[in-house]
N, C-alpha and C positions, 0 to 999 in steps of 0.2 A: 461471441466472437469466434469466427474459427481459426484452427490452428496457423492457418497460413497470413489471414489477418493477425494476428499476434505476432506473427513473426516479423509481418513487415513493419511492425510498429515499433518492435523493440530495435530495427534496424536503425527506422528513422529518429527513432529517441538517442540512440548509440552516435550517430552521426552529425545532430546539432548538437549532444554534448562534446565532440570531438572540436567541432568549430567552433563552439564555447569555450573552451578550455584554452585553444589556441588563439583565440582573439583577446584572453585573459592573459596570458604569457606574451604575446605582444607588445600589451597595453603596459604591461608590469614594467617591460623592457624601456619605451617612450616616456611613460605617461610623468614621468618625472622631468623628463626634459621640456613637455610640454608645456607644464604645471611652469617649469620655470622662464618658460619663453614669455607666459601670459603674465607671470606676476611680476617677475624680474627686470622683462625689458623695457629698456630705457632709452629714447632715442633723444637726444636735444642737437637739431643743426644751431647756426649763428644765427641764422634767423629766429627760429622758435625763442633763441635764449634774449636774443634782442628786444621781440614782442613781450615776453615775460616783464624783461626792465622794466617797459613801458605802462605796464599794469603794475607795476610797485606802487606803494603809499608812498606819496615822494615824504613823508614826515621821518626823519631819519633817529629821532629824539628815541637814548635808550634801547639801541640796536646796533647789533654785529654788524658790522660794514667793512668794506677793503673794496677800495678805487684804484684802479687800472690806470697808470700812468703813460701818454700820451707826449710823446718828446717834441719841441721843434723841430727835432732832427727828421728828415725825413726819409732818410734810411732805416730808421730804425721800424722794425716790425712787431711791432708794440703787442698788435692784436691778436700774435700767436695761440692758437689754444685757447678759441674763445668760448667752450664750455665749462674751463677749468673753473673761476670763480664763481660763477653762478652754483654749481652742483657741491662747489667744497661747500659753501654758506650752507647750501643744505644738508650737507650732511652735518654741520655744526650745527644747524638747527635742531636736527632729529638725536641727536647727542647729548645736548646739555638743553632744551629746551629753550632755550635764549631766543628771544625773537633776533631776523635778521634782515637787514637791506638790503637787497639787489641791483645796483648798477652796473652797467659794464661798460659803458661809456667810456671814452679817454677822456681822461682832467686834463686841463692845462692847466701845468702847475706854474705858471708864469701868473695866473690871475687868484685874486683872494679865494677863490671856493676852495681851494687848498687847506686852509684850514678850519675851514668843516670834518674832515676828515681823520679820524684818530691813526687809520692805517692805510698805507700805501702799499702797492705793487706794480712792479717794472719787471716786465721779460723781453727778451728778443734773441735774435740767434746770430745776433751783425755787434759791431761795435757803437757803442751808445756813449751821447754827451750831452750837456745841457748847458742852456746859451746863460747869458748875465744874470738876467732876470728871473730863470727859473734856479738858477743855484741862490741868488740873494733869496727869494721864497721859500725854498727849502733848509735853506740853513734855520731861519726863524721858524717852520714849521716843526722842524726837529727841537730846538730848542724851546720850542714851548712845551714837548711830550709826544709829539707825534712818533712813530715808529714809520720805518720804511723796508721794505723786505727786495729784496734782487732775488731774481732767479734766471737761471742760465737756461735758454731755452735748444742748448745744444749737446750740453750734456758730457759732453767727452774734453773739456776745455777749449776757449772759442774766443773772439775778439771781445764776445762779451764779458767773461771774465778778465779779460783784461785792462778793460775800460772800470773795472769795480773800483780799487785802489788810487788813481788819480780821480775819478770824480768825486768818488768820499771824501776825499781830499780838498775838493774845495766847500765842502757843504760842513766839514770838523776838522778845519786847519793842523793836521800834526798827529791826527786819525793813523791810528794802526790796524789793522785788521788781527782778531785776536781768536786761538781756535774757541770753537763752544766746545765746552765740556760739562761734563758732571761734576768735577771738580774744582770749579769755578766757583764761584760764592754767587758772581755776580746771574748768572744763567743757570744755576742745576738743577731748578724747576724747572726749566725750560720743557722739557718733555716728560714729565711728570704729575702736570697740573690734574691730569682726570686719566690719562691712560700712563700705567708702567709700561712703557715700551723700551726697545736697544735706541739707543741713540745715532741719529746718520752718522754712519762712517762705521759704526759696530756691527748695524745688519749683513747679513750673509748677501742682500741684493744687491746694497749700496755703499760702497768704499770710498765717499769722500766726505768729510767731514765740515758743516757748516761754521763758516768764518762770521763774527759779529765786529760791530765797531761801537765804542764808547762814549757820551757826551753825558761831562757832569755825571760823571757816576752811572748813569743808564745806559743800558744795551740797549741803542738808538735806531740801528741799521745791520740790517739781518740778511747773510748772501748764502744763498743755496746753488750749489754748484752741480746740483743734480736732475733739473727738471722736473722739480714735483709736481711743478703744474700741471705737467701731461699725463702724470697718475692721477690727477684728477680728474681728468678729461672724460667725456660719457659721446664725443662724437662716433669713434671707430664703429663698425658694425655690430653690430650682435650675434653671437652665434648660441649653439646648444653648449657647448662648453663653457661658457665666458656672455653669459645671459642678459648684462648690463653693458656691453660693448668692452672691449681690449682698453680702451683706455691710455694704455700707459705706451708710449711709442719705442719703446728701446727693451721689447721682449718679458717684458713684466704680466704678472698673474693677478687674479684678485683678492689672494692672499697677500701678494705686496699693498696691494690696492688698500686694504683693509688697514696697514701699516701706514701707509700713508696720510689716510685718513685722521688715524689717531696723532699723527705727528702735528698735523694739521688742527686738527680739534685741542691739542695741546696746548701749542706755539700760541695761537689766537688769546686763547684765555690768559696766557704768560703778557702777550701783548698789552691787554686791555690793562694789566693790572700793576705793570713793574713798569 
């Protein structure tokens, strides 16, 4: 090889390790976000989560379940944030192995399939009521064991919580709304059953503290005044930061996200069992 051939070789060796090196320092920069776009993202509209119900085992025997309550009220926008319980069940699935059921349907709790049901949930972001027949239903549905859970789909106090207190009222005649704490005998597993977590209203995110109601000695009916359903949520977009979508509609991270989860995976297990 002559001199000058060598030279040009060590140039061109010099020069695609330069674009090596720099395609390597790039990669190092992205390739993380990448990694997380491909493994992380998660997209579910109402439709996808719809179709999913519809491939459920409708056999519900011996599985985590929570049915979406459908008011005859027809203001009521019941179906707020309707990837929240699909995605929470699953994450309570991949938590405690438990198998889970998937519906997301509205019940009408006016008719028996109501008490198929160990646990209920009600959101909306309007003022909520319920006619004769679905408070005669639900008063017995509670009294047989059932749990019901409220959540405020607004978050900052709203008609809906103020609808909470008169209609507990006619489902546990004389019903107080009572704070949950740890201190309570009746709920301080409440948030403790599998993750130690602050309890709502101690976390640094969230400053209001979940109000229960009483029947026969059980914590019957469960009001979250925080919107956690929309921390469960997986509709928002996706991005490089926040790789599962936003989620949570009032400025939350997926470090809350993660909190939420556990409160959630918590409360469930406290449900099925107290």
């Amino acid at each position: 090889m002559t001199r000058n051939a060598a030279r040009n070789l060590v140039v061109r060796v010099g020069a695609a390790l330069a674009c090596l090196l720099a395609a390597s320092a790039a990669q190092a920069q992205t390739s993380w976000a990448e990694r997380a776009q491909k493994l992380n993202r998660t997209e579910l509209t109402a439709d996808e989560a719809q179709q999913r119900n519809a491939n459920q085992d409708e056999d519900r025997r011996n599985k985590i379940a929570i049915r979406r309550i459908q008011p005859a009220m027809p203001s009521v926008d019941w179906n707020a944030d309707p990837t929240s319980i699909p995605y929470m069940l699953y994450q309570v699935n991949k938590r405690t192995e438990l198998p889970v059921h998937v519906n997301n349907d509205g019940l009408n709790v006016a008719k028996d399939e109501v008490f198929q049901h160990t646990v209920l949930y009600l959101t909306s972001h309007y003022r909520w009521s319920f006619n004769e027949k679905e408070v005669a239903n639900l008063t017995l549905y509670l009294k047989r064991g059932g749990t019901l859970m409220l959540d405020d789909c607004y978050n900052r106090g709203s008609p809906f919580a103020d609808s909470v207190r008169p209609e507990v009222s006619r489902m546990i005649p004389g019903g107080e709304p009572r704070i949950l704490s740890q201190d309570d005998a009746a709920v301080r597993d409440c948030f403790k059953m599998i993750y130690p977590t602050p309890w709502p209203g101690t976390a640094e995110f969230e400053n209001r503290i979940w109000e229960y109601f009483l029947l026969d000695g059980r914590p019957a009916v469960f009001f979250d005044p925080n919107d956690d359903g929309c921390g469960w949520e997986i509709s928002t977009p996706p991005s490089v930061s926040n790789p599962i979508g936003e989620g949570i509609g009032h400025g939350g991270d997926n470090r809350q996200r993660e909190v939420m989860y556990q409160w959630m995976t918590n409360w469930v297990m406290f449900a099925y069992t107290h």
